[in-house]
C-alpha positions in Angstrom: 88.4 88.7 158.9 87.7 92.5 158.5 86.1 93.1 155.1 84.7 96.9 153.7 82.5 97.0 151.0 82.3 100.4 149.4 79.2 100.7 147.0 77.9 104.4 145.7 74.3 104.4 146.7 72.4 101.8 148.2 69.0 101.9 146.3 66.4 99.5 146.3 68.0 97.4 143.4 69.9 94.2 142.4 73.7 95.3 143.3 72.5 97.1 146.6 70.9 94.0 147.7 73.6 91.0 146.1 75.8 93.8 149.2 73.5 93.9 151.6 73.3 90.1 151.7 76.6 89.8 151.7 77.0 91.7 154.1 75.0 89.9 156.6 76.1 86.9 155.5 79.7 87.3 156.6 78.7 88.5 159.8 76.1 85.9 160.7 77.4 82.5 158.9 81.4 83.5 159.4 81.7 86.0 162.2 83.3 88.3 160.3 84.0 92.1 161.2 81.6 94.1 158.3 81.5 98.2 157.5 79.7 98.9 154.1 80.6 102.6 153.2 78.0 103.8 150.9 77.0 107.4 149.7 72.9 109.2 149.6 70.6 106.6 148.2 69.3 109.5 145.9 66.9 108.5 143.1 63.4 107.7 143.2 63.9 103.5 143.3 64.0 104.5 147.4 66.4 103.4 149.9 67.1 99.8 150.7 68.8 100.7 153.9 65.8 103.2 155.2 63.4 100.4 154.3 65.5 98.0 156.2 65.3 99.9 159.5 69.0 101.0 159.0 68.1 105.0 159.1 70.2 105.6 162.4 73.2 104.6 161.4 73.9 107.9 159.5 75.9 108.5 162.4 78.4 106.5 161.4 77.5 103.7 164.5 76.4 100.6 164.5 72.4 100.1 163.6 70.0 97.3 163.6 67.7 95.8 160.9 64.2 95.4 160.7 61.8 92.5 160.0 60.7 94.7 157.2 63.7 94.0 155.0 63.4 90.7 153.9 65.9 88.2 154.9 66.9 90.6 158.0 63.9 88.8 160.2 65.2 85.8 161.1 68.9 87.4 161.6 69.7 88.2 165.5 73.2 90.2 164.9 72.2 92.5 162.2 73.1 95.1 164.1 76.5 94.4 164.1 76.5 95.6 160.9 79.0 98.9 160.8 77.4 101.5 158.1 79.5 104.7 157.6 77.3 107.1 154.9 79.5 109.6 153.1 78.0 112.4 151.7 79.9 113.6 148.6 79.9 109.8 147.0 77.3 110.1 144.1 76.6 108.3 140.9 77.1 111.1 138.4 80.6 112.3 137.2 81.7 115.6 139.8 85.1 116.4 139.5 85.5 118.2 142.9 83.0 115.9 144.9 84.5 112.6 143.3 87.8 113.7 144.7 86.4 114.5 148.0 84.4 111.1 147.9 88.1 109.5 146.8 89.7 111.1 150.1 87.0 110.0 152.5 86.4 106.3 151.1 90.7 106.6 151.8 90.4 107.7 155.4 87.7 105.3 156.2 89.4 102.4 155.0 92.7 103.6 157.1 90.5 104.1 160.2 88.8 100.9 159.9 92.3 98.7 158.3 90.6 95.7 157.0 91.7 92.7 155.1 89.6 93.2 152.2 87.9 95.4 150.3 85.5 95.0 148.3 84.1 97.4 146.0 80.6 97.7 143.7 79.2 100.1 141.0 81.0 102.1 138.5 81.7 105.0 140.6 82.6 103.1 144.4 84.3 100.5 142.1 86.9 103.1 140.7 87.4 105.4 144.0 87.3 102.1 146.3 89.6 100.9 144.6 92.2 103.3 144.5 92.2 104.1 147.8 92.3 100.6 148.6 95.2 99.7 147.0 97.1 103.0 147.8 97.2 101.5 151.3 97.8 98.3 150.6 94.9 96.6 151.6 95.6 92.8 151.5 92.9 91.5 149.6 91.2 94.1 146.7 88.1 92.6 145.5 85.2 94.3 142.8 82.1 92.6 141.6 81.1 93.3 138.1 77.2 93.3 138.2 76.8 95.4 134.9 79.3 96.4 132.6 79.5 100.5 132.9 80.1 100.8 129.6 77.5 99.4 126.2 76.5 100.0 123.3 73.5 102.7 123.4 76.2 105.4 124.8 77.9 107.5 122.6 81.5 106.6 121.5 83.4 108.8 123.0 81.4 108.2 126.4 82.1 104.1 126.0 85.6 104.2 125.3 85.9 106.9 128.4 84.3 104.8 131.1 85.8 100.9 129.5 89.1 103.0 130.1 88.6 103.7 133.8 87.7 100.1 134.0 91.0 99.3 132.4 93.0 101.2 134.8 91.1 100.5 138.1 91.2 96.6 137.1 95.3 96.9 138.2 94.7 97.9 141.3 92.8 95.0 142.7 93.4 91.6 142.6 90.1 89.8 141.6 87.3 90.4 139.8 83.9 89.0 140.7 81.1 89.0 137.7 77.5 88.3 138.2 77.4 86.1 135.0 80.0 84.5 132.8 78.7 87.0 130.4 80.1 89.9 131.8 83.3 88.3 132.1 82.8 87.9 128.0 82.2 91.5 128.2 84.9 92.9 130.3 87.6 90.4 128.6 87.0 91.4 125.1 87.2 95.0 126.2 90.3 94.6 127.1 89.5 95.4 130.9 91.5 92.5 132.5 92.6 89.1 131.5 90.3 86.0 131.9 92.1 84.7 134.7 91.3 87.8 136.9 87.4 86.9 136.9 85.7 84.5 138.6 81.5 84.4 138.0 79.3 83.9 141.2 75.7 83.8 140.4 74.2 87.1 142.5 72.6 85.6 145.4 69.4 86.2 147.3 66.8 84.6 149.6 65.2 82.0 147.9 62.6 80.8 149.8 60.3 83.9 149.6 60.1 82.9 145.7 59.2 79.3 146.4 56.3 79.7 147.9 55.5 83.0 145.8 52.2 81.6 145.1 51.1 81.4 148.3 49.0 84.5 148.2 48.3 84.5 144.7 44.6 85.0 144.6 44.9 87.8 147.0 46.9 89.7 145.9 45.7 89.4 142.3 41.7 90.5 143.8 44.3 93.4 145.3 45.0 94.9 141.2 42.0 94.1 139.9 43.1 90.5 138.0 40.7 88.0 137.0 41.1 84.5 137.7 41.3 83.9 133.5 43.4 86.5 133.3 46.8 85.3 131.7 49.7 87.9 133.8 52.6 89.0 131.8 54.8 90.8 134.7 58.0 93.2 134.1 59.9 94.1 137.3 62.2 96.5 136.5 62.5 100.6 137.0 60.7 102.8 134.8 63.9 104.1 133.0 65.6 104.2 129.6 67.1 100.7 128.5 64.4 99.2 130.6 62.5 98.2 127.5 59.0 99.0 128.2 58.4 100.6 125.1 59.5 97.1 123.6 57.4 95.5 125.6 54.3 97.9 124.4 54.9 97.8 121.1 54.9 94.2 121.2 51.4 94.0 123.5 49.4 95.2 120.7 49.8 91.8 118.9 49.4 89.8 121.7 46.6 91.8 123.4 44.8 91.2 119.4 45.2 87.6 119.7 45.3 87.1 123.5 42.8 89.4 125.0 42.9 88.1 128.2 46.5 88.3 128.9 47.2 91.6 131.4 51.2 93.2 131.8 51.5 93.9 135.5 54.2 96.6 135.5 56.5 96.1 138.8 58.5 99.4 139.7 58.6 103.4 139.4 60.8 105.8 137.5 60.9 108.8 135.1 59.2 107.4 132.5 55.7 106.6 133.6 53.8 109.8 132.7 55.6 109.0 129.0 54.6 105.1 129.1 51.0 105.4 129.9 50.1 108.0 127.6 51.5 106.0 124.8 49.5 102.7 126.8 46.5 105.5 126.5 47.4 106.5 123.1 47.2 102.5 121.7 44.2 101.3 123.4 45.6 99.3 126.0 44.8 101.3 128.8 42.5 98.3 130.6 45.0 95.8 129.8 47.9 97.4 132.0 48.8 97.8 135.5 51.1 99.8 137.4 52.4 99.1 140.7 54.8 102.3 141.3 57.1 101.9 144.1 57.0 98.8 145.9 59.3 97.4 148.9 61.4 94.3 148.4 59.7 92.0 150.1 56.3 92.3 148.6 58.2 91.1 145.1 57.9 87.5 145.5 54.0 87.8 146.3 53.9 89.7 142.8 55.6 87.3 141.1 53.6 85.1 142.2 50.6 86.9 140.6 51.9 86.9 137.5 52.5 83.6 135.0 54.9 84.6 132.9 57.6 86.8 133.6 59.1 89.0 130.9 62.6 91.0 130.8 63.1 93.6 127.9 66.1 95.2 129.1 68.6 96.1 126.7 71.7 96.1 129.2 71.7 94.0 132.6 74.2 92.0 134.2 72.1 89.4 135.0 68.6 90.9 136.2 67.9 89.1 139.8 63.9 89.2 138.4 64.7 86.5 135.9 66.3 83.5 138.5 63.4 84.9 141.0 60.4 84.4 138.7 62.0 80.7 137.7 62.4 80.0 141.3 58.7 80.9 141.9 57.8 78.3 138.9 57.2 81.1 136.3 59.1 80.7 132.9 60.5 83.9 131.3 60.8 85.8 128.3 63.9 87.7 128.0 65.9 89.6 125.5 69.0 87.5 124.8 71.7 90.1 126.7 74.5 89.9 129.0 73.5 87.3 131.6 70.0 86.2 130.4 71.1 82.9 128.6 72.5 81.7 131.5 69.1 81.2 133.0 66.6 81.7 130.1 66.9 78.8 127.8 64.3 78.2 124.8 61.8 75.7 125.3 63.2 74.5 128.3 63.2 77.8 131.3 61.5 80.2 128.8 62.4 81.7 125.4 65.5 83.5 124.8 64.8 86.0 121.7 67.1 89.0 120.1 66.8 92.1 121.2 64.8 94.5 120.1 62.7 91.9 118.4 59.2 93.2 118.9 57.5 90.5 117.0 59.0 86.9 118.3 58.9 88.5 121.7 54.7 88.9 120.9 54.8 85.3 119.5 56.7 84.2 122.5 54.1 85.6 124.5 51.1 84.5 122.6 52.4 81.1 122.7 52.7 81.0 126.8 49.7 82.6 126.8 47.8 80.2 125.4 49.4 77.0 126.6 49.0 76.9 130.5 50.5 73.2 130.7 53.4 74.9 128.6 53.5 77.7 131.5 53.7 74.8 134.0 56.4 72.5 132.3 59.4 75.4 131.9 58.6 77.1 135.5 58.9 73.6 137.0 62.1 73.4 134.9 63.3 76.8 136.1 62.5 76.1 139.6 64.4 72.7 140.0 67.5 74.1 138.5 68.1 77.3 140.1 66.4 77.4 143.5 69.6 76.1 145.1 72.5 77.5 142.9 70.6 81.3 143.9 70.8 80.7 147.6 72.7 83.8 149.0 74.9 81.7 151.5 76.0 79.8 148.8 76.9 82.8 146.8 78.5 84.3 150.4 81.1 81.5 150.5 82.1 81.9 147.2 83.1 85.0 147.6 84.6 84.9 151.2 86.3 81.9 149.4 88.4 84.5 147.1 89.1 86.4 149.9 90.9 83.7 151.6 92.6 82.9 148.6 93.7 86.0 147.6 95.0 86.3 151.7 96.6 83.4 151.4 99.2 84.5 148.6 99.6 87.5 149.9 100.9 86.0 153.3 
């Protein structure tokens, strides 16, 4: 099988990864033919592919994959891996480079003549697509792993983009979603029917997060954390709709109650001049820690750091930090959006509160805080039930199971 997938930037992130895997996975478990087409990894989460050891392949040939990319290690034919970079595929709207982007995603996907595409993100999702099916491409396949449209844009924004989603859902023939809330989402805006979506859970490499506890103390001496210290971590990008300002607001309470709790903030972004004076401005200066940029594979050993992990997004697919800090036997504290129930259920993997709910996400907090058997009991839960249905193999043959399917009625 010959398979594209066409993503607009691949960033250190949840979607670039979930592909990545993918990826690999086809070529390694089913000896599949793979090309990802992708476009500058600009932004300042880094560059998944330059971390992975995949900075020669700008050159449009086959590279190879370091041990520094986690997963990658242990795979012998990652540089099979065919990575064609196109310059004028970017994120935000350009009329004249989207159209350029649109005619070299096309004469890639002619050159290379696969059986399926399959396309990520908002931008690769709606060029990929089209050029896909203007050349019949056998098998057209996009993963949902956020909805491009929500509620905190303006109006005439959200009906724009859920109307670009309308028209590029006809030209492939299944949708994948990341969580059976997206397909909620998607259906109720009209997108596509119900019976064009299948959900497969967004997979990753699970065992790092099993045994996320292994260097615990060490890496915990490494920020400064006591060994009563209670860790409340966030891994997320510094960015709008990320929550942080949530998750301050809500510290105050439990830093008046809890003084020995400590929010470890994972990631970098835009706004972390903005977030620390207002940590400054509060008084909470000594109870916060940033880590800034950090590579993928030192974010199970964080996790592992912390003992609760909270997720104050206000849009997400499903966020991959939630199944990995349940994996790793932390419970989680989560705004109830998109995905998050699916994983995060009260009393049992975490608490599941509304959004925007500064004071029961404090109380939630407070509560794990002071009950470490309480801790215990829902990460134990979290990490028996999702270890296995995270894997990323199993997630690969789900998905290469749609392509044959879709194949198969098309021959």
């Amino acid at each position: 099988m010959r398979v594209a997938h066409v993503i607009t930037r691949m960033i250190i992130g949840g979607a670039q990864e979930n592909t990545l895997l993918n990826c690999l996975d086809l070529i390694h478990e089913h000896d599949d033919e793979v090309m990802l087409v992708t476009g500058p990894a600009l932004g300042p989460e880094g560059d998944l592919l330059e971390r992975g050891g995949f900075a020669n392949a700008r050159d449009r040939s086959p590279s190879g994959v370091s041990s520094e990319l986690p997963q990658a290690a242990s795979w012998g034919r990652a540089g099979e891996l065919d990575i064609r970079l196109l310059p004028d595929l970017r994120r935000n709207i350009h009329p004249s480079m989207d159209w350029s982007a649109y005619r070299s995603i096309r004469n890639t996907l002619r050159e290379y003549r696969p059986d399926v595409v399959h396309t990520h993100s908002a931008k690769a999702g709606l060029l990929g697509r089209l050029a896909a099916w203007s050349l019949n491409v056998p098998a057209v396949i996009h993963t949902v792993h956020g909805a491009p449209f929500h509620d905190f844009q303006p109006r005439l924004a959200k009906s724009f983009f859920q109307r670009c989603e309308r028209y590029a859902a006809r030209r492939c023939h299944r949708i994948v979603s990341v969580a059976d809330a997206m397909t909620d989402l998607m259906v109720e805006a009209d997108v596509a029917p119900r019976e064009k979506f299948t959900t497969v859970y967004s997979g990753m490499n699970v065992d790092p997060f099993v045994h996320a506890n292994e260097r615990r103390d060490a890496v915990r001496r490494r920020y400064g954390i006591d060994d009563d210290h209670v860790v409340v971590g966030k891994v997320a990008r510094l960015f709008h709709l990320k929550g942080h300002d949530d998750l301050i607001t809500s510290a105050k309470q439990v830093i008046e109650q809890c003084p020995q709790v400590r929010f470890l903030l994972v990631g970098d972004g835009i706004l972390k001049e903005s977030l620390e004076q207002r940590i400054d401005e509060i008084g909470l200066k000594e109870h916060f820690i940033f880590t800034g940029l950090v590579s993928p594979e030192t974010v199970p050993e964080l996790i592992g750091a912390m003992d609760v992990l909270v997720h104050t997004s206000l849009r997400e697919g499903l966020a991959r930090a939630l199944p990995q800090a349940l994996i790793a036997g932390k419970p989680a504290v989560s705004f109830d959006v998109d995905g998050a129930r699916e994983v995060v259920i009260s009393d049992e993997t975490g608490y599941l509160i509304p959004p925007r709910d500064c004071r029961q996400l404090a109380t939630s907090l407070i509560r794990l805080a002071q009950d470490a058997e309480l801790r215990q009991r829902l990460g134990r839960e979290g990490q028996s039930r999702f270890t296995e249905r995270f894997r990323h193999q199993a997630m690969t043959r789900q998905i290469r199971g749609i392509y044959q399917e879709v194949l198969n009625r098309r021959n």
